[in-house]
C-alpha angles and dihedrals in degrees: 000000000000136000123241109232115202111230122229109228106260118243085250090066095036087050097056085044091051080054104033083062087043098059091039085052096048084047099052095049087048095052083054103041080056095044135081079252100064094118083067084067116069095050078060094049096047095054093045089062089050102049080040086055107035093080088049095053090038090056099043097051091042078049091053095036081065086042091057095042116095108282087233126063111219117257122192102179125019148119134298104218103192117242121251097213106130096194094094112077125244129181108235116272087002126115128207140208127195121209113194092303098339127106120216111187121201135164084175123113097228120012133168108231094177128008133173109210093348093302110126115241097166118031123181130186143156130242133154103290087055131245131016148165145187131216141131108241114212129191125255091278095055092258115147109263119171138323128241105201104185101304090342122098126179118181130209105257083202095061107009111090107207111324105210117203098193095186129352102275098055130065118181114194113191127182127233093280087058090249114152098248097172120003115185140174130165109231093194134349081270098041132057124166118219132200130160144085127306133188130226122192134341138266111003083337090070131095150156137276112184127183125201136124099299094061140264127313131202127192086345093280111064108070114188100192123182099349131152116226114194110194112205117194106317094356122161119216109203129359125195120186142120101307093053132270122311128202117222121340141120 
């Protein structure tokens, strides 16, 4: 037993209608213009013109409203797809991580790029789909900011002001003073550059470690500028406890 569908008028009949009311409209001015009653038709014409012009206004200031709006939407979780751009080097089956203007090289699958007594803050691997890494971003006060989980972020909607995420390679957290506080965008599905800022420790134990293009800081004092980490099997980049910081290692 089969259902009656109802049938929208095709643009064929709304067309004859749209003319029909044209001609009936053109008609209609032309009989007064000829009549004793022609003043009557320039105020009909006049608000014909208006209700014919209103949607196309509607619709062009909605257009240019979008258009004012930031080009980005906010977006507070989402996905890292890595880049296909094949300019940046990468040693075969190797991935690399750049932090501020420091290289890490890896072809582990896990490896520790920076820990603070021997908890990992920045954690980079390899899969399949190429480089990744994990570590929490803070603002510039230490306060908790957002999350990268292998090529997964998610930022804090109570401190984070309008991540944009401008392809999908890239995600820009900023805080609510509209600071960069991790800016981060894949090169290539083996390279991804990171900037941003990192906590170490807790209570008066706790610092900063910023990354930008300067270097990278840590503590506000060590500053490790334009140099190159190779991580063997297992390798550790850099290690910041009690007894000072230590480059490479196990």
């Amino acid at each position: 037993m089969g259902r009656h569908v109802k049938q929208k008028p095709s643009l064929l009949s709304a067309g004859i209608a749209r003319a029909t009311a044209a001609v009936v409209w053109l008609a209609t001015v032309i009989s007064l213009f000829l009549s004793a009653y022609w003043p009557y038709a320039i105020p009909i014409i006049i608000i014909s013109i208006g209700l014919g012009f209103l949607p196309w206004a509607n619709h062009r200031v909605a257009s240019l409203q979008g258009a004012i709006v930031a080009p980005y939407a906010p977006v507070y979780g989402g996905q890292l797809s890595p880049g296909a751009n094949s300019s940046s080097v990468v040693p075969t089956n190797a991935g690399t991580v750049i932090l501020g203007n420091n290289r890490v090289l890896s072809a582990d699958l896990s490896n520790v790029v920076i820990e603070y007594n021997g908890s990992p803050l920045i954690t980079m691997g390899l899969d399949a789909q190429g480089v990744w890494i994990d570590t929490t971003v803070v603002d510039a006060q230490g306060n908790y900011i957002g999350i990268i989980h292998k090529r997964e972020f998610k930022a804090s909607e109570e401190r984070a002001f309008n991540p944009i995420q401008s392809d999908p390679q890239s995600i820009l957290i900023r805080d609510l003073a509209g600071k960069p506080v991790l800016d981060l965008h894949y090169d290539n599905s083996r390279q991804l550059v990171l900037k941003g800022y990192f906590r170490y420790g807790s209570g008066h134990q706790s610092g900063l470690i910023v990354m930008d293009d300067n270097g990278l800081r840590i503590g506000g004092m060590i500053t490790i500028s334009n140099s190159t980490f190779s991580l063997g099997s297992g390798g550790k980049g850099i290690s910041i406890g009690a007894g000072g910081i230590g480059i490479g290692g196990r």
